[in-house]
C-alpha angles and dihedrals in degrees: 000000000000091000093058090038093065091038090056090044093057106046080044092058096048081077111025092064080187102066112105137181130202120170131189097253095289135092100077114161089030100060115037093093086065092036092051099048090034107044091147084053108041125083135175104213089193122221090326103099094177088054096050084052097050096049089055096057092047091057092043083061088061096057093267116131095219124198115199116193136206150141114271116296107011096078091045119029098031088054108044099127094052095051092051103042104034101023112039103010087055081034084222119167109263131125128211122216124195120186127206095024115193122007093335091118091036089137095058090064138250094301083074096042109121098200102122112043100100092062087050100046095036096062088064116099104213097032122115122206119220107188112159131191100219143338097305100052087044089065086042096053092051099049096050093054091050090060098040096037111188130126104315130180098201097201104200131170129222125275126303109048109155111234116252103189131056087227150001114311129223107241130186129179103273106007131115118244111207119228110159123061090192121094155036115306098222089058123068155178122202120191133182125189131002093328084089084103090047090053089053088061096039084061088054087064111097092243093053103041096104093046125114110236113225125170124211108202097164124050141135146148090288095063103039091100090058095069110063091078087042101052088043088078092060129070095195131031132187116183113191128192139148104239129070117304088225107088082000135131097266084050092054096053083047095063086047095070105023102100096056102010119178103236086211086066114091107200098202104185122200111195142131125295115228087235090092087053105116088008122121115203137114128304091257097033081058103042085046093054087043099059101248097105118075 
């Protein structure tokens, strides 16, 4: 996902003569491609993540669209303070973008570990979160929020992702996007971020085969509103996600429909345990501890 990222950044930014990038002096071997072709656009913040994020917004307030980069936590949690006051707060146009969600840099230790970020990111009121599934949706997901610029948190995982779709998707805030054809249409699982693998192999369980597989790669406060009438076709629903399920994405689809739930609706969601919290392992050791993996 962060190889075609970048790609699709940078063919975007041939034309948009107002994308920038700055990174916290990481990323090499990803972003050359944009650094070399884009000098004048192109800053390394160095190891000072709240500044990097106060400099883009800075620049955003200028009419730039500024993407700051960074692994896991240290564009989001070490810069709180800076995403709520000067991005959405001030609903200026950066993006976020987070690499190895979830447990993808679970060797490096918990101070990689991705698990919480939704919770953060979806507190706040003007953030948009782009969470695709693979590589299709990655360039999707770009290129929407290019063209509708506003506080963004862009969630990728590593490197490696298959591809699920032939093509790129359409993709619009709070609505499924359908990936599997197999299935029955009253059962579903929805998947955001990079656990879309993970939902091929869930429908593969004896108590998911029948299941439709959607993706949900962009999703926010503003759009929970949107998924009760959603979720009442459907008489079982499973979400699946690697973070917490506390402040999550399952959690999330379940406040949208708290106050006047269908009981013939059966909410099924699929998180992280807190188990893997302070735990180092592979991705798949951990997902697997964590209850993601079937």
């Amino acid at each position: 996902m962060r190889n075609t990222f970048i790609e699709e950044l940078v063919d975007l930014a041939r034309v948009n003569k107002k994308i920038a990038l700055i990174v916290g002096d990481l990323g090499y071997k990803v972003v050359e491609s944009f650094a070399e072709e884009f000098p004048d656009r192109f800053i390394n913040a160095g190891v000072a993540e709240q500044n990097m994020t106060g400099l883009a917004a800075g620049m955003a307030s200028e009419g730039f669209h500024v993407f700051t980069y960074s692994i896991a936590n240290f564009p989001t949690y070490r810069c709180a303070e800076q995403i709520r006051n000067d991005i959405d707060y001030h609903n200026l146009p950066v993006t976020i973008v987070s690499v190895g969600g979830g447990l993808s840099y679970g060797n490096l230790g918990y101070s990689h570990h991705a698990v919480q970020d939704y919770a953060l990111i979806r507190s706040m009121p003007n953030m948009l979160i782009a969470s695709p599934g693979d590589p299709m949706e990655t360039r999707a997901c770009i290129r929407y929020l290019v063209n509708n610029p506003q506080p963004s948190y862009l969630r990728l995982g590593k490197a490696g992702e298959p591809n699920f779709h032939k093509e790129v998707p359409k993709v619009e805030p709070g609505f499924f996007l359908k990936v599997s054809e197999v299935g029955l249409i009253d059962k579903c699982i929805i998947s955001t971020g990079a656990t879309l693998g993970l939902a091929h192999e869930w429908s593969q369980h004896q108590d998911f085969k029948d299941y439709t597989i959607y993706s949900m790669p962009l999703w926010g406060m503003k759009y929970k509103n949107f998924q009760e009438n959603k979720l009442k076709q459907y008489a079982s629903v499973m979400t699946l996600e690697d973070h917490l399920f506390d402040g999550g994405f399952g959690s999330w689809m379940l406040e949208s429909v708290y106050r006047n739930i269908n009981k013939a609706i059966t909410l099924n969601c699929k998180a992280l345990s807190s188990d893997i919290c302070g735990m180092v392992g592979s991705q798949e050791f951990l997902n697997r501890i964590g209850g993601i993996k079937p």
